[in-house]
C-alpha positions as CSV (number, residue, x, y, z in Angstrom):
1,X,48.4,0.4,-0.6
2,X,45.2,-1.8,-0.1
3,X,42.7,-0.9,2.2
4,X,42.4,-2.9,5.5
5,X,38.7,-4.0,5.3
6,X,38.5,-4.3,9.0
7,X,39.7,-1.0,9.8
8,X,37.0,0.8,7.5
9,X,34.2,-0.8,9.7
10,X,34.3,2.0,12.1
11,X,34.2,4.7,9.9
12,X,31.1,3.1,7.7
13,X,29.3,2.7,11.3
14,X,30.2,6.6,11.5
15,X,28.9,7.9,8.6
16,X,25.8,5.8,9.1
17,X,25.6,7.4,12.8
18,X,25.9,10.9,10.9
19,X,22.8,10.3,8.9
20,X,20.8,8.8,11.0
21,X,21.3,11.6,13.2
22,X,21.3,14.2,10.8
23,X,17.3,13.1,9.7
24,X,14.6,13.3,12.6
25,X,12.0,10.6,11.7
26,X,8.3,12.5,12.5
27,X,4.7,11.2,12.6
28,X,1.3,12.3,10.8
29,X,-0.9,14.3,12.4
30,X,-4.4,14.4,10.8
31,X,-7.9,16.1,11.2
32,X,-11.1,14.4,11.7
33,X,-14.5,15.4,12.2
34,X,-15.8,17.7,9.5
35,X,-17.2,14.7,7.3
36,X,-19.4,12.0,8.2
37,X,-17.9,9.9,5.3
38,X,-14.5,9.8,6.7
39,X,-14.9,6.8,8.8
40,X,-15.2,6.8,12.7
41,X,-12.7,7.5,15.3
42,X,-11.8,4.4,16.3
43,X,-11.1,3.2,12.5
44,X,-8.9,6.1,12.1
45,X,-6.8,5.7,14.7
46,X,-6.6,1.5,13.7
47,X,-5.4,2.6,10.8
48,X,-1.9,2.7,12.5
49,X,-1.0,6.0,10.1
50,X,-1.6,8.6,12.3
51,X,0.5,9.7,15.3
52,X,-2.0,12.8,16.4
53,X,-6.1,13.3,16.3
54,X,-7.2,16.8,15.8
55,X,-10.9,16.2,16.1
56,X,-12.6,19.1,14.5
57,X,-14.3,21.2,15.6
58,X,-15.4,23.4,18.5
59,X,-16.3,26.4,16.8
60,X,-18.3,28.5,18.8
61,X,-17.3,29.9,21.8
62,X,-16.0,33.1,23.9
63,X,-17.7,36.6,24.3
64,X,-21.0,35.3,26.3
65,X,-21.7,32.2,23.8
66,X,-23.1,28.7,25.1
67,X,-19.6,26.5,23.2
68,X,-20.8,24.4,20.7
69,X,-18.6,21.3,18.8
70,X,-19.9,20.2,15.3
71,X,-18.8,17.1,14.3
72,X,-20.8,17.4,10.5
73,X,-22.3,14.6,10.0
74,X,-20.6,11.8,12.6
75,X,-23.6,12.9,15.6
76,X,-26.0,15.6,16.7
77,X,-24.1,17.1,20.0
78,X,-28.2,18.6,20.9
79,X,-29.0,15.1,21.4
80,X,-25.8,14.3,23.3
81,X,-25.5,11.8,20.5
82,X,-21.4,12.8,20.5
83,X,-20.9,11.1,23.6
84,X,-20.4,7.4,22.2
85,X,-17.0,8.9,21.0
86,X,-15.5,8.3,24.0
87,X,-14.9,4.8,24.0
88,X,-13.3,5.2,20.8
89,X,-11.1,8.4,22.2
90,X,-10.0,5.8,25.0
91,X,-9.4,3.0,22.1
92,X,-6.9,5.8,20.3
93,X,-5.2,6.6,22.9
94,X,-4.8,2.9,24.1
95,X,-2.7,2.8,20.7
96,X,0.0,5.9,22.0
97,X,-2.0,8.5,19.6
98,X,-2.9,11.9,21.3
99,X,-6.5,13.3,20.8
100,X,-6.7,16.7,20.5
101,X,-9.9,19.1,20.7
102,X,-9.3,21.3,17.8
103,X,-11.2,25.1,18.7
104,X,-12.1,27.7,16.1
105,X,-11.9,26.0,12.4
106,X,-12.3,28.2,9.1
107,X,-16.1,29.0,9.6
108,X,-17.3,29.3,12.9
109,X,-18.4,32.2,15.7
110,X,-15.3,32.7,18.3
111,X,-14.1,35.5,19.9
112,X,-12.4,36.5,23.3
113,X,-13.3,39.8,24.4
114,X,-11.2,39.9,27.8
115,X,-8.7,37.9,30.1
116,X,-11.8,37.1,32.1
117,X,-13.6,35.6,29.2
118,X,-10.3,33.6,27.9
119,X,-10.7,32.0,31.6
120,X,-14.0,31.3,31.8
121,X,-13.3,29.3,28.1
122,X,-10.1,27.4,29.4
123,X,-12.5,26.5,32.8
124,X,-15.4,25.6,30.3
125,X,-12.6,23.5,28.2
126,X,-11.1,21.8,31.0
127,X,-14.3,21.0,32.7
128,X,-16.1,19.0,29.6
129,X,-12.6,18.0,27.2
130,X,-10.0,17.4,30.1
131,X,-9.6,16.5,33.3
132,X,-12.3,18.6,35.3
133,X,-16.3,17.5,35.8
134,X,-19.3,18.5,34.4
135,X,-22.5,16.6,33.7
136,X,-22.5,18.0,30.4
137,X,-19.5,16.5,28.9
138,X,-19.9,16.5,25.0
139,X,-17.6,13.6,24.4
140,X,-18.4,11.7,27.3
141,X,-16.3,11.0,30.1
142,X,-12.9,10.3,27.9
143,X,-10.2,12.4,29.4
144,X,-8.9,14.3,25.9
145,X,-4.4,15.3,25.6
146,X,-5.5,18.8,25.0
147,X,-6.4,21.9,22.9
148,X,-5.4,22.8,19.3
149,X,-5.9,26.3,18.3
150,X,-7.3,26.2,14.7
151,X,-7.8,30.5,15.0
152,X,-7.9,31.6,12.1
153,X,-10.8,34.8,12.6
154,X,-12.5,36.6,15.4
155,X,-10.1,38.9,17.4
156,X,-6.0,38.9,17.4
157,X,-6.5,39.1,21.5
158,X,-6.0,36.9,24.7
159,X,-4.8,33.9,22.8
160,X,-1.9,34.3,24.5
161,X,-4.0,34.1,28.0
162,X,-6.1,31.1,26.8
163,X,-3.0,29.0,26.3
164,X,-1.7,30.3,29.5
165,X,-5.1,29.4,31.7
166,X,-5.0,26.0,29.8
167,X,-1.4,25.2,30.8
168,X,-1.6,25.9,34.0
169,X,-3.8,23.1,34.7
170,X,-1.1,20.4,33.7
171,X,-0.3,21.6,37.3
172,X,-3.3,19.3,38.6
173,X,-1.8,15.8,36.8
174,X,-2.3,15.0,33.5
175,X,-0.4,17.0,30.9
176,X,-2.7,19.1,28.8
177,X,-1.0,19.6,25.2
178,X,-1.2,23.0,23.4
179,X,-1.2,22.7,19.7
180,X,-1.9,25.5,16.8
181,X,-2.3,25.3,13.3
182,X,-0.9,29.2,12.5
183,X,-0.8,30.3,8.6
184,X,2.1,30.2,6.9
185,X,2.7,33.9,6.3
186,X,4.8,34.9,9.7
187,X,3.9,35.4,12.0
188,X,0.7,34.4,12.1
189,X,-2.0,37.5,12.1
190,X,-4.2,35.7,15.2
191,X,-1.9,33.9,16.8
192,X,1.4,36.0,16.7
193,X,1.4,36.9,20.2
194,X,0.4,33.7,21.5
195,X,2.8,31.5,20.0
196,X,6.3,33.5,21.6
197,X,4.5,32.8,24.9
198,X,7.0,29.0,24.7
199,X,3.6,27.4,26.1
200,X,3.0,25.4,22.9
201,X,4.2,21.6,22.4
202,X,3.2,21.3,18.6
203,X,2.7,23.6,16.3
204,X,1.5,22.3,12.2
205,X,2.3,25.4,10.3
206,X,-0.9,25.6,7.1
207,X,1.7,25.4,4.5
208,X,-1.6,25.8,2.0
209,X,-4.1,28.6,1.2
210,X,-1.1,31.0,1.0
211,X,0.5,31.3,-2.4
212,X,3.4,33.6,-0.7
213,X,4.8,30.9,1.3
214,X,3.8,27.4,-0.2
215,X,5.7,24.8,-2.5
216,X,4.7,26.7,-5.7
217,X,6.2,29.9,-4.7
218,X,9.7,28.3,-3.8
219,X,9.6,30.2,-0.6
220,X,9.0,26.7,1.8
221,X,11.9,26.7,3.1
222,X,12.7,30.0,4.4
223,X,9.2,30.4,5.8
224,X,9.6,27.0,7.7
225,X,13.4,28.0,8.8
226,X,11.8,30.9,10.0
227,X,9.1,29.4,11.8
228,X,11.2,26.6,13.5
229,X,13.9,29.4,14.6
230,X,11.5,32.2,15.7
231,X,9.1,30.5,17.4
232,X,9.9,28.6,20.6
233,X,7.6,25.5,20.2
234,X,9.1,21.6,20.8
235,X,8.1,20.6,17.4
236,X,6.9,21.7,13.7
237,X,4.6,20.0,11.5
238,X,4.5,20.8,7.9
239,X,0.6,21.2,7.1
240,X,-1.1,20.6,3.7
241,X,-3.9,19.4,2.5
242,X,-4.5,15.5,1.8
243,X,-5.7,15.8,-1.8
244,X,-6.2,18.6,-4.2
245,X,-9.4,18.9,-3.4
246,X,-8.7,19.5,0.0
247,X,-7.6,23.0,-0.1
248,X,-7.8,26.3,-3.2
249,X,-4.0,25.8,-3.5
250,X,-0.9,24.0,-1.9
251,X,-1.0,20.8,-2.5
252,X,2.1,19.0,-2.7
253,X,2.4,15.4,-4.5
254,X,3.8,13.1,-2.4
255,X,6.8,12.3,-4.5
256,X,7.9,15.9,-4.5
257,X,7.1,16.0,-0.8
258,X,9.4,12.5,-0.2
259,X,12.3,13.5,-2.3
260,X,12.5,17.2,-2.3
261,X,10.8,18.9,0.1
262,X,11.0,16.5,3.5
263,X,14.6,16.3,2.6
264,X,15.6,19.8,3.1
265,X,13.3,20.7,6.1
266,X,14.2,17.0,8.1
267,X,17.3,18.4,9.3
268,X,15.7,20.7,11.3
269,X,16.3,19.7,15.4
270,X,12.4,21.1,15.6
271,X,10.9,18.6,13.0
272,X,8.3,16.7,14.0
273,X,6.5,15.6,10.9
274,X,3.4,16.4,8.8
275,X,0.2,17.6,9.2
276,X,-3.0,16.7,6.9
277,X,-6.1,18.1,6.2
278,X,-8.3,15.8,6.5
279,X,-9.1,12.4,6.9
280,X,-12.0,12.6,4.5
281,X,-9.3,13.8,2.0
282,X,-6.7,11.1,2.8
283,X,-8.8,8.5,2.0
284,X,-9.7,9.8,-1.3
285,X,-5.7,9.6,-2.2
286,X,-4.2,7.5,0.3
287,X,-1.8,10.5,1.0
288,X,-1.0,9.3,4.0
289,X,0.0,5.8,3.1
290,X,2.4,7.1,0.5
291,X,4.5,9.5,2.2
292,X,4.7,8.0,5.8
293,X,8.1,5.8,5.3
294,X,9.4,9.2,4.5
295,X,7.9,11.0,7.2
């Protein structure tokens, strides 16, 4: 019998439904702020790549320590010379991207030795990143999206509290966002505890630096099926570095990442894209530019 064309439009619109369903499209979250060579804020964000701004980093703080950022080599923060990034905050945000202040980092001196002292760090964070007042604002008066946790030393305590103080102050407006960058290896040794607490929006799982659970070991997928179902974040972000340089191991080229390994994590109802480190890196390989019609 032939085949009614007409009568097989509906079912071709169906199965095009189905897989455009079944695939979440995601965005590119990316670090900035640990090279002076990377370009500036503003030009990152023009670049029209990048979805989220983790600007890097504030990594000293907690147990009785003045905070300090260090943005390597973009401005002296002594001289208040970071300030003149807030124009350029404003300008990235102007374009839909959220700006995030990233705390802790690889290398740095953080710790929180008590509930008291993860409040007086989410007061101290709200009053010069967010939406509070201080006359010591370190990037000016631009009103930041909120905090990434970037722990990865100092104490396995009061995370949990820290998010905790931090979200209750989304009470007073302005939603402040709660990111983390865990480890792959679940959960995550610092920031186990903090993560079941549900108060986290985004969550870029380091899918590098940890032979155990990164592309090479063929374990990707279970870790990040374990991550998206354990943890009760709104999205995941699959982390890796931007180049090979950019890390001692994980890095994934992008047409394994576009045709093997986005494809079987995509389905995921918790997907929400991928994370690079950094935007020094990216440049270098234009990593960025060749997965994001894939992302």
């Amino acid at each position: 019998m032939a085949s009614n064309p007409s009568s097989s439009i509906p079912f071709l619109l169906s199965v095009i439904l189905i897989l455009v369903v079944g695939t979440n499209a995601g965005g590119i979250a990316i670090y900035w702020g640990q090279n002076g060579n990377e370009g500036t804020l503003a030009q990152t964000c023009a670049t029209g790549k990048y979805a989220f701004v983790n600007i890097a980093f504030l990594p000293t703080f907690g147990n009785g320590q003045k905070p300090q950022i260090n943005l390597a080599g973009h401005c002296d923060p002594t001289t208040n010379g970071c300030t003149r990034f807030s124009s350029e905050i404003q300008s990235c945000q102007s374009r839909g991207i959220k700006v995030m202040l990233s705390i802790g980092g690889g290398a740095g001196s953080y710790y929180l030795s008590s509930t008291d002292d993860a409040r007086q760090v989410a007061t101290y964070l709200w009053n010069n990143f967010l939406g509070g007042q201080s006359s010591s604002r370190p990037l000016g008066a631009a009103v930041l999206d909120g905090i990434d946790f970037d722990i990865e030393g100092g104490t396995t305590q009061h995370w949990d509290e820290l998010a905790s103080f931090l979200s209750q102050y989304s009470k007073q407006g302005k939603k402040v966002y709660l990111t983390a960058a865990p480890q792959c290896p679940f959960p995550d040794a610092y920031m186990g505890a903090a993560l079941k607490t549900g108060l986290f929006d985004y969550v870029w799982v380091q899918f590098y630096n940890n032979p155990p659970c990164q592309y090479s070991s063929g374990n990707l997928v279970k870790y990040w099926n374990q991550w998206t179902t354990s943890i009760p974040a709104t999205n995941f972000f699959l982390g890796l570095p931007a180049s090979p340089n950019a890390a001692g191991s994980g890095f994934i080229p992008a047409a394994d990442l576009t045709s093997k390994v986005l494809p079987a994590i995509k389905g995921s109802a918790k997907y929400g894209g991928v994370m690079l480190w950094s935007k020094y890196y990216d440049d270098q390989t234009g990593y960025s530019s060749s997965i994001k019609s894939s992302v």
